[in-house]
C-alpha positions as CSV (number, residue, x, y, z in Angstrom):
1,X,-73.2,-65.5,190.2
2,X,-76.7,-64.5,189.1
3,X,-79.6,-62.5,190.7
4,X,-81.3,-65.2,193.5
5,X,-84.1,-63.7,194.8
6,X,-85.1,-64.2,198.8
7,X,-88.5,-65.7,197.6
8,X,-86.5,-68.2,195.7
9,X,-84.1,-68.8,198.5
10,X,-87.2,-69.4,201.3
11,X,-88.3,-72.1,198.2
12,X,-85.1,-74.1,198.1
13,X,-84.9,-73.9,202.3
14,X,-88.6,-75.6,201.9
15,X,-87.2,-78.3,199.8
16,X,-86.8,-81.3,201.7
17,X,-82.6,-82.5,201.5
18,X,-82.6,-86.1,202.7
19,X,-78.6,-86.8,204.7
20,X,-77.3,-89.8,203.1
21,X,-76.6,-92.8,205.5
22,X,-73.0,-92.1,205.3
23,X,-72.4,-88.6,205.5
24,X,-68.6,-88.5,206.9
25,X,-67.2,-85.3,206.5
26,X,-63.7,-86.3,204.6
27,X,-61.6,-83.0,205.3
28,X,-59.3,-82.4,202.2
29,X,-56.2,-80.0,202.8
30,X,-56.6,-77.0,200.4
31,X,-53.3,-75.7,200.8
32,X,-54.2,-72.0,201.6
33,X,-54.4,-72.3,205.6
34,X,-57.3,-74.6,205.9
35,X,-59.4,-78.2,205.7
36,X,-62.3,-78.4,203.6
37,X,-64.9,-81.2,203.6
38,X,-67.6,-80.9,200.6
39,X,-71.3,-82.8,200.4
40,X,-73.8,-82.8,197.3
41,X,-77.4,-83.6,198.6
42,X,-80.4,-84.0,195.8
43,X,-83.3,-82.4,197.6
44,X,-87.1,-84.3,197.3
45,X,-87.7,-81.9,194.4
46,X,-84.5,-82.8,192.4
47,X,-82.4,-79.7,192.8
48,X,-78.9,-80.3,193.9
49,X,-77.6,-78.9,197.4
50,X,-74.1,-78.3,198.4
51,X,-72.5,-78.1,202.4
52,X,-69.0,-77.4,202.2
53,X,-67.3,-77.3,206.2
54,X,-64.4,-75.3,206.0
55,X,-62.0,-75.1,209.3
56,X,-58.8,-72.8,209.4
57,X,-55.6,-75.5,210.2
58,X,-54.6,-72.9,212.8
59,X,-57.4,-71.2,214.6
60,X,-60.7,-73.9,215.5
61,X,-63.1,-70.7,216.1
62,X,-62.4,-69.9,212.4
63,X,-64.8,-71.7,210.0
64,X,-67.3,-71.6,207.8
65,X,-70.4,-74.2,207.2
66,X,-72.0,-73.3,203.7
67,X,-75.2,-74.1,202.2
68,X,-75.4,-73.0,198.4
69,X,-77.6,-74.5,195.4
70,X,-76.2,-75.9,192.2
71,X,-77.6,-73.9,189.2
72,X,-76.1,-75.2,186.4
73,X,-72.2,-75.3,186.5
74,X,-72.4,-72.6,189.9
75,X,-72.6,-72.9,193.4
76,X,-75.1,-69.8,194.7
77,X,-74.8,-69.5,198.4
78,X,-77.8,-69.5,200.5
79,X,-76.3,-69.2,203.8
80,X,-73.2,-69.1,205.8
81,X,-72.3,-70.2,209.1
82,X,-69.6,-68.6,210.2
83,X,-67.4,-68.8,213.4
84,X,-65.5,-65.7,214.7
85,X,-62.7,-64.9,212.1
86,X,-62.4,-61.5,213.5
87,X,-64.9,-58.5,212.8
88,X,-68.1,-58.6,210.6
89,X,-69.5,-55.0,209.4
90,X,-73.0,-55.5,207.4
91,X,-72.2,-52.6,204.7
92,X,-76.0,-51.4,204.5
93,X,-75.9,-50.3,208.2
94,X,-72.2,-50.1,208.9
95,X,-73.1,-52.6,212.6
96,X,-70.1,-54.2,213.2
97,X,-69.6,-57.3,215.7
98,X,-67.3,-60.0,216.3
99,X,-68.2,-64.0,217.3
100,X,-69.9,-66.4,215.3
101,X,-72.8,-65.1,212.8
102,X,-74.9,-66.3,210.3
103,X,-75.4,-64.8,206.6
104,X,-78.3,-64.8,204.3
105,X,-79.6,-63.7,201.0
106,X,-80.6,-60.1,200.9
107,X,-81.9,-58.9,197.7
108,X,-80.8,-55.1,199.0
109,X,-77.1,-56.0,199.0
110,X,-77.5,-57.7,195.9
111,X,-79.0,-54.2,194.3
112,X,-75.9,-52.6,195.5
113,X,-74.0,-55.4,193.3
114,X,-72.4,-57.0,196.9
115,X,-72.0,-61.2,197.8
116,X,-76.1,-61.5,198.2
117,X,-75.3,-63.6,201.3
118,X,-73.3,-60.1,202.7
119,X,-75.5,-59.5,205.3
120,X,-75.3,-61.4,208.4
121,X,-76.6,-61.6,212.2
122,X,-74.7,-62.4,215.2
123,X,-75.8,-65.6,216.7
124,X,-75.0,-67.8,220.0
125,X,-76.7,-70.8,218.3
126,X,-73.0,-72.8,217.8
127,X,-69.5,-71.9,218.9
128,X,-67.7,-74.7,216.5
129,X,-68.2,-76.2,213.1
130,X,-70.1,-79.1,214.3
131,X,-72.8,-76.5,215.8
132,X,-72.7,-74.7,213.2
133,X,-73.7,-78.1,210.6
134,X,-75.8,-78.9,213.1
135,X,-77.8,-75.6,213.0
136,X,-77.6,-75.6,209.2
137,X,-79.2,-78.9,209.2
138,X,-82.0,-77.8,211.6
139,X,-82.7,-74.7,210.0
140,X,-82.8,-75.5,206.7
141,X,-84.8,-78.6,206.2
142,X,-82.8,-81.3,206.6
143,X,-83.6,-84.7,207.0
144,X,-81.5,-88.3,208.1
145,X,-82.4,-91.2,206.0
146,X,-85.5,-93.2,207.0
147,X,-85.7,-91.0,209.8
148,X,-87.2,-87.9,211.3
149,X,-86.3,-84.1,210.5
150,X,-83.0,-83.3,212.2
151,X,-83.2,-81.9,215.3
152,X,-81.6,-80.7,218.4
153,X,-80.7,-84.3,219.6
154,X,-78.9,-85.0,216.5
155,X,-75.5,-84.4,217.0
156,X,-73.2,-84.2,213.7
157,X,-70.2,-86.5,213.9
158,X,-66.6,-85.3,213.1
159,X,-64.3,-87.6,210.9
C-alpha cells in the first residue's frame, strides 16, 4: 500500500457514496474464524469505495467494519471500526485501551513505515457491527438512494 495522505483521505470522506437500494450484507465464511460480508460503492465523483463487515464466528463483540478506497488493483483503508478484540496500544504514545475504537489515517504512523490507519481512538458510538456500519455510514458521507444523508434514524439491517 502506497503513501495516502490525511488531506487526501478528508477528500474521499467528502465524496458523496450513494447505498444501493439493495445493500444486504451476504456474510461469506472465510474459513479462518470468521464471516465476512464485502460492498463496492462508486462515489458521485467516480472513485470506487469498499465496506467489508467482518464478525468473528465465535465472539459477537469482535468485528471489524472497514471503509477503504480502490486505487488501482488495492484496497487503501480509510478507516476501521472496530469492536473489542482485546487491547489496542497506539504505538506513537504507547495509550493502551480495550472496547470498541475507531482508526484513521495518520500520516505520522505512516512516516514511521506502520498500517497508516494504526492509530485509533476509543469510542462509545456502537457496541456491535450494525453500530459500527451505521456510524461508518454517518460519518463518512454516506447516502440511501433517492433519499436523504444517512442518519441516526437509519438503522442498518442484518441478513
Amino acid at each position: 500500500m502506497g503513501f495516502i495522505d490525511e488531506n487526501r483521505v478528508q477528500e474521499y470522506i467528502s465524496e458523496l457514496k450513494i447505498i444501493p437500494e439493495k445493500f444486504d450484507h451476504k456474510f461469506k465464511d472465510k474459513g479462518c474464524g470468521h464471516i465476512q460480508a464485502d460492498h463496492i460503492i462508486t462515489g458521485k465523483n467516480g472513485t470506487q469505495f469498499s465496506i467489508s463487515i467482518r464478525q468473528s464466528k465465535f465472539n459477537p463483540l469482535d468485528f471489524s467494519v472497514i471503509l477503504g478506497v480502490i486505487i488501482g488493483n488495492r484496497v487503501n483503508i480509510l478507516a476501521r471500526y472496530n469492536g473489542d478484540h482485546g487491547e489496542h496500544t497506539n504505538k506513537l504514545t504507547g495509550e493502551k485501551f480495550s472496547g470498541c475504537h475507531i482508526h484513521r489515517v495518520k500520516n505520522i504512523y505512516q512516516d514511521h513505515g506502520w498500517k497508516a490507519e494504526g492509530h485509533a481512538e476509543p469510542t462509545k458510538k456502537y457496541a456491535d457491527w450494525q453500530g459500527a456500519l451505521q456510524t461508518l455510514l454517518q460519518e463518512n458521507n454516506f447516502q440511501l438512494k433517492n433519499q436523504r444523508r444517512v442518519t441516526e434514524e437509519w438503522k442498518a439491517k442484518p441478513s
